[in-house]
C-alpha positions in Angstrom: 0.0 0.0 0.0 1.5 3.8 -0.7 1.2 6.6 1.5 0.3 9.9 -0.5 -0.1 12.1 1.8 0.7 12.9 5.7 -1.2 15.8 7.5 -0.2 16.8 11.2 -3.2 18.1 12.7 -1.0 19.2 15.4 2.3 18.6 16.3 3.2 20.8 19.7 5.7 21.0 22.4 8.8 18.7 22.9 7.7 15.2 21.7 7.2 15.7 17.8 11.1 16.0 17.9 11.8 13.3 20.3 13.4 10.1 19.2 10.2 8.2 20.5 8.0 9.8 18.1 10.7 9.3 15.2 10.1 5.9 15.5 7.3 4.7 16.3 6.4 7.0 13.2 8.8 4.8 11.4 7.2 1.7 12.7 3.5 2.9 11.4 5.2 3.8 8.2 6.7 0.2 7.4 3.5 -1.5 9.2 1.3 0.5 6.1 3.7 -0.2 3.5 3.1 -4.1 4.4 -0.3 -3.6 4.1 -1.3 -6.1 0.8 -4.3 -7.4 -1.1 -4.5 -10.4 -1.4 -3.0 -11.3 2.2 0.4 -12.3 1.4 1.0 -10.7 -2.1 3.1 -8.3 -1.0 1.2 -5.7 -3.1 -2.2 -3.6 -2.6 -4.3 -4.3 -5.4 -8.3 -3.4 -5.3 -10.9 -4.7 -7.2 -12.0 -1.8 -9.4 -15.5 -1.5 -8.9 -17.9 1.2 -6.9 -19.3 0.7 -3.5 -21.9 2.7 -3.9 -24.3 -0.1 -4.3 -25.5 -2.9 -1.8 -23.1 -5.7 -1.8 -20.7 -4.1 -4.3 -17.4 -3.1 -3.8 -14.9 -4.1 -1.3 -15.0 -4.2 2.1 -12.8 -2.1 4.8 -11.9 -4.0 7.6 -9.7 -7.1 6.5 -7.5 -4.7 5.4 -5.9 -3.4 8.0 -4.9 -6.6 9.5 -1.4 -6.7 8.0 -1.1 -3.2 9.2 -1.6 -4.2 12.7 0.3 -7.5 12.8 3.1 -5.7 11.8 2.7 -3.0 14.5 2.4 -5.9 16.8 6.2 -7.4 15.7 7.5 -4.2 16.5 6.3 -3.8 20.0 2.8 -2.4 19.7 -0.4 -4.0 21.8 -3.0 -4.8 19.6 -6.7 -3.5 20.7 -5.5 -1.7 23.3 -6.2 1.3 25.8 -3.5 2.9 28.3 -3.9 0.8 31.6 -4.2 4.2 33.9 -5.4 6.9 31.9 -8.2 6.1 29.9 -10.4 9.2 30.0 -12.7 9.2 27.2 -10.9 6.4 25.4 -12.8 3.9 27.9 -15.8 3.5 24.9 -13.5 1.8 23.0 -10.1 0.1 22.0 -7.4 1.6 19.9 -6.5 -0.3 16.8 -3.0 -0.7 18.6 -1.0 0.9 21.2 2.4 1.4 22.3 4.3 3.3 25.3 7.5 5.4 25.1 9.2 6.9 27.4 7.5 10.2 27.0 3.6 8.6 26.9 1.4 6.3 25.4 0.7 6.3 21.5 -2.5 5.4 19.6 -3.1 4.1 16.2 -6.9 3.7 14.6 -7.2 2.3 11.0 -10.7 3.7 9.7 -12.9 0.8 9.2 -16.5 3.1 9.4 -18.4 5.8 7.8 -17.2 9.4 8.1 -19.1 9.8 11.4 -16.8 7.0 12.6 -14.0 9.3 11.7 -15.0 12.1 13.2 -15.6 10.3 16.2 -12.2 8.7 16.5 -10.5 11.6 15.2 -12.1 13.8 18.8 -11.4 10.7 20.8 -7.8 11.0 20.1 -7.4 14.5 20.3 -9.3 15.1 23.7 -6.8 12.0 25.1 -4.0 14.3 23.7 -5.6 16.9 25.3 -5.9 15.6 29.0 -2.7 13.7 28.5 -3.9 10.1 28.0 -1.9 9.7 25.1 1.1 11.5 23.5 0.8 10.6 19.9 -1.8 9.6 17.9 -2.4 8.0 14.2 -5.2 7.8 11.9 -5.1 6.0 8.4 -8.0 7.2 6.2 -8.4 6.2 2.7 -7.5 8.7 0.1 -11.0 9.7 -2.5 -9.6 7.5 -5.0 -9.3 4.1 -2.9 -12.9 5.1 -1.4 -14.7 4.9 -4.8 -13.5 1.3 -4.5 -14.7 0.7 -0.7 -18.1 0.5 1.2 -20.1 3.5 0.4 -19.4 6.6 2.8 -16.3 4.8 4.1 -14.5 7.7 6.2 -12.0 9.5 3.9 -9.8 12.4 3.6 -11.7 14.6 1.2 -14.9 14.8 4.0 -12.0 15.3 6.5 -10.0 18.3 4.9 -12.6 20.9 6.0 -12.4 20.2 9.6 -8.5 20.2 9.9 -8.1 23.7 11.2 -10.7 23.6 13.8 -9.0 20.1 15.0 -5.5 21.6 15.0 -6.6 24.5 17.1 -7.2 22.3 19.9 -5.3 22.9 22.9 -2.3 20.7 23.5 0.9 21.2 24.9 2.6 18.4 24.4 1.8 15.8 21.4 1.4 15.1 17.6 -2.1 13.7 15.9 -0.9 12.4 12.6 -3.8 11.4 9.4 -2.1 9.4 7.4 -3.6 9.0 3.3 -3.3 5.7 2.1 -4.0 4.5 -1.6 -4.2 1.7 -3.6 -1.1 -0.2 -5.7 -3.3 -1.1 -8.6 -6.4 -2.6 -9.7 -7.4 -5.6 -11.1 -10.6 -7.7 -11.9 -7.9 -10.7 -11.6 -8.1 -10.4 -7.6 -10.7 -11.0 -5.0 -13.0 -8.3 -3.7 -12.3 -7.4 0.0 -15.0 -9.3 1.7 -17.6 -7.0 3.7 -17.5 -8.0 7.7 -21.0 -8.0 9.0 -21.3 -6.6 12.4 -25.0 -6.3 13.4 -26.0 -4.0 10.3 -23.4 -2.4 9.9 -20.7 -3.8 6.7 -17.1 -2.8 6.2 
């Protein structure tokens, strides 16, 4: 999978120069890069069709499996929430976790609608915020892999407009990274992601 495009929302006080935030930033980097379709491939390719219509398109969630299992070889906790501070991270798990020397970090891989977004994007900065976390990570997909995915997957265009509200936030001391993600290629020759049924909802 390629990166295209990282935004800080913030990135204030001493940490975003610190050596812990250089790498777990590196290990998020190589953990998205590792991210394939099909498992295994080695390469991200999408089948090319719209998800705009019941049970067409690809799913979201099987995709970020790699991601995380690779996170999880270099030290992060998978599911997680800081043992001590949870705050307003208590209604639910991060995608992964890891603690540095300076604080805990979070990492979410959007698997919902952009509501979802929204919501994980002011859970992570209101733990930045009262100091539950340190660093935080959200991969969104960019417009062009969300044609591809469940219809109203969370993505960066529907994002964009809020980023200067978000980054006015008041931290002193922490970094909230989105990280763009995008497709390798497309092919009719691979599987669709399947769509993971969770009550109603599909991703």
């Amino acid at each position: 999978m390629r990166i295209i495009e990282t935004l800080d929302v913030f990135a204030n006080g001493t940490f975003p120069a610190s050596a812990e935030w250089a790498k777990v930033s590196a290990d998020v980097e190589k953990a998205i890069k590792a991210t394939d379709w099909p498992h295994g491939s080695g390469t991200f390719t999408i089948y090319p069709e719209s998800g705009k219509k019941r049970d067409m398109g690809n799913g979201v969630v099987p995709i970020k499996l790699p991601c995380v299992a690779s996170l999880k070889d270099c030290g992060w906790r998978k599911e997680g929430l800081p043992p001590e501070k949870q705050g307003v991270l208590r209604t639910g798990g991060l995608d992964a976790l890891i603690e540095t020397s300076a604080g805990w970090v979070g990492f979410e891989w959007e698997t919902g609608n952009i509501s979802s977004s929204h919501r994980a994007l002011n859970k992570l900065i209101q733990a930045l915020g009262r100091g539950d976390l340190v660093g935080g990570f959200l991969v969104v997909p960019s417009t062009k892999l969300a044609a591809y995915l469940t219809d109203r997957i969370g993505n960066i265009r529907e994002l964009r407009p809020y980023l200067a509200g978000w980054g006015g936030y008041p931290v002193a001391n922490g970094v909230l990274r989105i990280i763009v993600v995008e497709q390798d290629a497309e092919s009719t020759s691979v599987p669709k992601i399947p769509k993971m049924t969770a009550g109603r909802a599909k991703g």
